[in-house]
Phi, psi and omega in degrees: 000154178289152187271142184273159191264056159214165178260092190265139276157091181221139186226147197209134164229152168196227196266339202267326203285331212202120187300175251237296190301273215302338168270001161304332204269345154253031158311099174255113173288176198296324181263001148266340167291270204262039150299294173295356183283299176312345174288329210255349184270321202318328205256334221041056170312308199233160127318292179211151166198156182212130195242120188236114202252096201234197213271349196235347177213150155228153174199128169241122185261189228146152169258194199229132170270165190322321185239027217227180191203161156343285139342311189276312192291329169289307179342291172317276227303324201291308184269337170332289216247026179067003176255151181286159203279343192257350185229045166277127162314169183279100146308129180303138178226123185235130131311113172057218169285004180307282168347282159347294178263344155326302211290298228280342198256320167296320183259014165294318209082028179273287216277337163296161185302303181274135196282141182065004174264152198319315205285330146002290196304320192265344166304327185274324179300317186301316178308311172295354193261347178271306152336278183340290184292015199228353213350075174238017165241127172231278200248328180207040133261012158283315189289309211296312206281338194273313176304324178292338196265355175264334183285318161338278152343281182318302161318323196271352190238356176247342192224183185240034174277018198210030192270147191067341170086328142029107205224174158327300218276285183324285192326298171311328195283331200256316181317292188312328168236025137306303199307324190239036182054025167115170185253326200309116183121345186270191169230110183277098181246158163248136206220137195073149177234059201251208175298295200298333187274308209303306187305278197318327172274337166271340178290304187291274172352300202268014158255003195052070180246165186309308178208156198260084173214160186268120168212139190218175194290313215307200151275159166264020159240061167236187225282320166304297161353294152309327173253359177297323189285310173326316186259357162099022170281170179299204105227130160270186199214140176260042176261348186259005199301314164341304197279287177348321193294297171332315172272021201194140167262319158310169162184127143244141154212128208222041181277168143239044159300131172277349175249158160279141181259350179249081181286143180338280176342317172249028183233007139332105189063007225264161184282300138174171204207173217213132156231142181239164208213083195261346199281154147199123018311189166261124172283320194270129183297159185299166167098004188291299186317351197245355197282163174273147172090351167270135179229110223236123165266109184265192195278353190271337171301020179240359194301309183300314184300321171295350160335294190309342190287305202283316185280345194275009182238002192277000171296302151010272173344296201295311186318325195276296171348288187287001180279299178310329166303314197277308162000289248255318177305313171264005150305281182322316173295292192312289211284330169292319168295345189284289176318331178246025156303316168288343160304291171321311169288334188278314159306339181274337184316306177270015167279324207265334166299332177271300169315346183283281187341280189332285188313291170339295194290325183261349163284324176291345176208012159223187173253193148013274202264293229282012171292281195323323184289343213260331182297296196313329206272306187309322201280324179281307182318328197284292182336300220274009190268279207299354179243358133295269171335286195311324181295302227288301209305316196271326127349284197289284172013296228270315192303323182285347183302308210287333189277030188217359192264106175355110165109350174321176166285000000 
């Protein structure tokens, strides 16, 4: 491919690339996201950046300031989260339309754990709308995100890669009763009332297990409250989370608590229970897994169950591919029309500069009617000379896009 005339940008960490302790270390709650997005504009490391942060990926995009590089931005990010720039895990780094087209392939759900799944898609929406409030996304991360969310859109509405709806939270929940013969008959608790528990409790629910609860931070008549009773769950408080635990053979937990809410302590006699650990950070303290009777998962153990997922959807697959391609394609036409926008301006500059001439030369010498008509005639020609050119420039533009675009002519 041809180079786009911005400097663009995306470094990625994630579930293929990087364990489960090391994207703990760039786990950010909102208001560290955008403390760093201004970090990254202050100096004009970035231009524009956008941070996109899930249980499976950190990933930050960007334009590249004038003198700044990849490197520098991991550098920022290095000191962000407290690690020396020599003790960075290796970030994935896409270049240009490399960049581009990663983001448009992350929010199809081609690049998730789960192959096709939805929650990606609001994930992504949320980073831009955190770019937005940091304003630090502009003219073109402004296209690239409004253009992923239309590939999104498209793929979940064109293709059968996202069919069952199928998330972290389900994939755990079908993991949990391979692992444990089924939920019927169990006791199920779910800890958080975010997306993934709201997934884990309806997931659960259709499963018939003995009892339903919920526990959360909130009151019990606030919004948690509401959704335990929507699947026909308990709702707890988690000041009572010991006892709970103590009492379920089950545990999904999904909070975006940044300390673990689930301590050694209280997991300290329990007879036994099954913990899935769906969060990052990790709600459970370290050290669960050595407990007796615990049996303890986190969210990268669930990556093998989703396999089955991937093969019954790899029909899927091309279709989705190719909605991104042709995206990535007319992404690529737009940014070459782009590039001869300064072409553009300087022809209408000396085309309207030549019509002045022109006008000048025919008031000296002519009047009244045949003035005017001889001004209509100039006034067309020149239009319809500049919307030649201008067409002529954005044709060759879009031919060198195809002919430098893989498979091109």
């Amino acid at each position: 491919m041809s180079d786009i005339p911005v400097r663009l940008f995306c470094l990625s960490i994630n579930f293929r690339n990087v364990p489960l302790g090391r994207r703990e270390e760039f786990a950010c709650g909102r208001d560290s996201m955008l403390s760093l997005l201004q970090k990254l504009g202050a100096d004009r490391t970035a231009l524009e950046a956008a941070v996109l942060s899930t249980c499976h990926r950190f990933e930050v995009y960007g334009v590249l300031g004038p003198s700044a590089s990849p490197d520098a931005v991991a550098a920022k990010l290095a000191g962000h989260v407290g690690l020396a720039p020599a003790g960075m895990p290796a970030f994935d780094c896409f270049r240009d339309f490399d960049a581009v087209g990663h983001l448009f392939r992350v929010a199809a759900g081609l690049d998730s754990l789960v192959l096709g799944e939805n929650q990606i898609l609001f994930q992504v929406k949320d980073a831009y709308r955190l770019a937005c409030e940091a304003e630090t996304s502009g003219f073109y991360l402004n296209a690239c995100f409004h253009r992923a969310f239309r590939v999104g859109k498209a793929v979940r509405g064109h293709t059968s890669l996202s069919a069952g709806g199928s998330s972290v939270g389900t994939v755990a929940v079908d993991m949990a009763a391979r692992e444990n013969g089924g939920l019927a008959g169990k006791r199920v608790l779910v800890v958080g009332a975010g997306e993934i528990g709201a997934l884990c409790l309806r997931a659960a629910r259709l499963r018939n297990p003995r009892s339903l609860t919920l526990a959360n931070r909130v009151s019990r008549r606030g919004p948690a409250a509401e959704l335990a009773a929507k699947y026909g769950a308990r709702f707890a408080p988690l000041e009572s989370l010991a006892e709970e635990i103590r009492s379920h053979d089950l545990v999904f937990s999904a909070t975006a608590s940044t300390d673990a809410v689930i301590s050694l302590e209280m997991l300290k006699n329990v007879e036994k229970v099954s913990i899935y650990d769906l969060a990052l950070p990790r709600d459970v303290e370290p050290g669960a897994e050595r407990l007796a009777g615990v049996t303890y998962r986190t969210v990268d153990d669930v990556r093998p169950h989703a396999d089955y997922l991937a093969s019954e959807r790899a029909e899927a697959v091309p279709a989705a591919e190719r909605i991104v391609g042709e995206a990535l394609a007319d992404f690529e036409s737009w940014s070459m029309e782009l590039a001869v926008v300064p072409s553009i301006r300087r022809i209408l500059e000396l085309g309207a500069a030549l019509q002045a001439g022109e006008d000048a030369f025919l008031q000296e010498r002519l009047s009244g009617e045949c003035l005017e008509t001889a001004r209509r005639s100039v006034r067309r020609l020149s239009q319809n000379l500049m919307r030649n050119i201008i067409g002529e420039l954005k044709r060759t533009a879009r031919n060198t896009s195809r002919r430098s675009a893989p498979g091109g002519d």
